[in-house]
Structures are given as C-alpha cells and as structure tokens.
C-alpha positions as CSV (number, residue, x, y, z in Angstrom):
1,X,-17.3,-3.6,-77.0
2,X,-18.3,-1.0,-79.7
3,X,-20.8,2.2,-79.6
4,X,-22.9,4.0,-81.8
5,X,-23.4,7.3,-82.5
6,X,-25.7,10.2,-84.0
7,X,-25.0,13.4,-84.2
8,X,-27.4,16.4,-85.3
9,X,-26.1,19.8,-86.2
10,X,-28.8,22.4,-86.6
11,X,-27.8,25.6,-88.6
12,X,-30.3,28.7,-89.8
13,X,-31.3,26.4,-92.9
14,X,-30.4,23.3,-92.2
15,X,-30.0,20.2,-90.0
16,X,-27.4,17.9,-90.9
17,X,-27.4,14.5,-89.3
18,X,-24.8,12.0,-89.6
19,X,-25.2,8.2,-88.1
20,X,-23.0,5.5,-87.4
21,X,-24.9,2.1,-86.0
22,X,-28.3,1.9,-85.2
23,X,-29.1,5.0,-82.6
24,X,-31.6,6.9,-84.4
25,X,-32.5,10.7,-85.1
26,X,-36.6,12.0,-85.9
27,X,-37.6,14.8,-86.4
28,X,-41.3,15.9,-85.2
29,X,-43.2,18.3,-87.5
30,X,-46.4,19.1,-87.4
31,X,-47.2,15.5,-85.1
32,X,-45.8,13.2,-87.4
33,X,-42.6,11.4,-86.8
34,X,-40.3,12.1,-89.8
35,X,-36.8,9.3,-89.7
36,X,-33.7,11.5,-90.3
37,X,-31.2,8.3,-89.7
38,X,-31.6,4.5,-90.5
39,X,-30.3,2.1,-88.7
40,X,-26.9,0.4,-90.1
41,X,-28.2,-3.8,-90.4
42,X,-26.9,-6.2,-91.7
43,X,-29.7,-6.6,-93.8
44,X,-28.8,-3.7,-96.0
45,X,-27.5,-4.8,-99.4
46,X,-24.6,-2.1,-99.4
47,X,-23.5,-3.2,-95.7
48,X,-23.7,-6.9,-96.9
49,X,-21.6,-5.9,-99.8
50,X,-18.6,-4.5,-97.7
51,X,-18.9,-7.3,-94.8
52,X,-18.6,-9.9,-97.4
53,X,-15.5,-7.8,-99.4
54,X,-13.8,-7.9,-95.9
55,X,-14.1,-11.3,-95.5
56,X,-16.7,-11.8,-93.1
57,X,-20.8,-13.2,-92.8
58,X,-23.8,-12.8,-92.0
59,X,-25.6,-15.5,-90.2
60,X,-28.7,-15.2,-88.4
61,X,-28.9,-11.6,-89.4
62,X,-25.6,-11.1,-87.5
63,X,-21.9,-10.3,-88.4
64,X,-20.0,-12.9,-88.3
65,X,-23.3,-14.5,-85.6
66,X,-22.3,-11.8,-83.6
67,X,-23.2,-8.0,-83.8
68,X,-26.4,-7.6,-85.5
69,X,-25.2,-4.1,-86.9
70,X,-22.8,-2.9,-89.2
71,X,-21.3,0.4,-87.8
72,X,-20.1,1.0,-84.4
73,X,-16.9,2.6,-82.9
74,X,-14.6,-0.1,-81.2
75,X,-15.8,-3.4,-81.9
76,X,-11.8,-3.9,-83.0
77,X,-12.3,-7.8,-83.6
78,X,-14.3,-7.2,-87.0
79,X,-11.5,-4.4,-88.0
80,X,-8.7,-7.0,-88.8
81,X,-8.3,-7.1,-92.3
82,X,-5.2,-5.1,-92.9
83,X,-5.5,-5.1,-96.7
84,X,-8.9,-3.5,-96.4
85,X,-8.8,0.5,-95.2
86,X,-10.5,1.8,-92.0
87,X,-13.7,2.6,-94.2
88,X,-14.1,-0.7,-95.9
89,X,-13.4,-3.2,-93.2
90,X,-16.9,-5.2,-92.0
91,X,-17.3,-3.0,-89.0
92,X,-16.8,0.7,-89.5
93,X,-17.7,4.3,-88.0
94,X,-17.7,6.2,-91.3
95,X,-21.3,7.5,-90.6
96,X,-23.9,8.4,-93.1
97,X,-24.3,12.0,-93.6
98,X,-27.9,13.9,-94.5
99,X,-28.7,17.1,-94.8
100,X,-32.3,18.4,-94.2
C-alpha cells in the first residue's frame, strides 16, 4: 500500500508547499479558501504522459484500474520498470513544489 504526503514550510516571506498524491494544503485569507496543492489524477495530461512512457494505463480514471492517483510513497508494484528512473516510473513521490 502507498501514502501521500504534503508538506508546508512557513518562513518570514514565504510558504513553500510541496505535494505528492492527493492530500491537499489551503490556505484561508481573508474567508476565502485559497488551493496551495492539487491533487496528482490520473486525469492530468502530464501524469498521463509519464504513466503511459512507463508502460502503464489508465482505465476507468485509474492506473493500471487500480490507484486512481498518480503519486504516492510505496505503492512498489507500479515502480517496476527498471529502464525508467525513480522519477519517471508511473507511480512516483517526486512531489510538486510551490512557493507562496
């Protein structure tokens, strides 16, 4: 089984956020809910593009028909493709960083 993760880092100036899977950061300011991760589907073209690369598919909005996200830690099973490094396989943890 795999987990997701999310991170904040909160400096003077800055909050830096960085997201792998679909656990989610938001910020409140001023009573409005303002995203500071998105979620890692599937759905995304540049997700789609790397699942595909590393062999895999997406049916029914799934990996492969089975995880219905495309970052996680674990998850070793969709990490097999041993010409393919950690980064690019069809399941990865590299997270998305975003500074604030």
């Amino acid at each position: 089984m795999g987990c997701t993760a999310n991170v904040l880092l909160v400096t003077p100036t800055h909050f830096y956020v960085a997201n792998s899977g679909d656990s989610r950061s938001v910020l409140c300011r001023k009573g409005k809910a303002i995203a500071l991760s998105e979620d890692h589907k599937p759905e995304s073209e540049i997700e789609e593009r790397r699942i595909k690369k590393a062999g895999g598919n997406i049916v029914m909005g799934r990996v492969n028909g089975g995880l219905n996200l495309t970052r996680s830690f674990a998850d070793f099973a969709y990490k097999q493709n041993k010409s393919l490094p950690w980064d690019e396989q069809m399941i990865t943890c590299k997270p998305d960083v975003k500074k604030f």
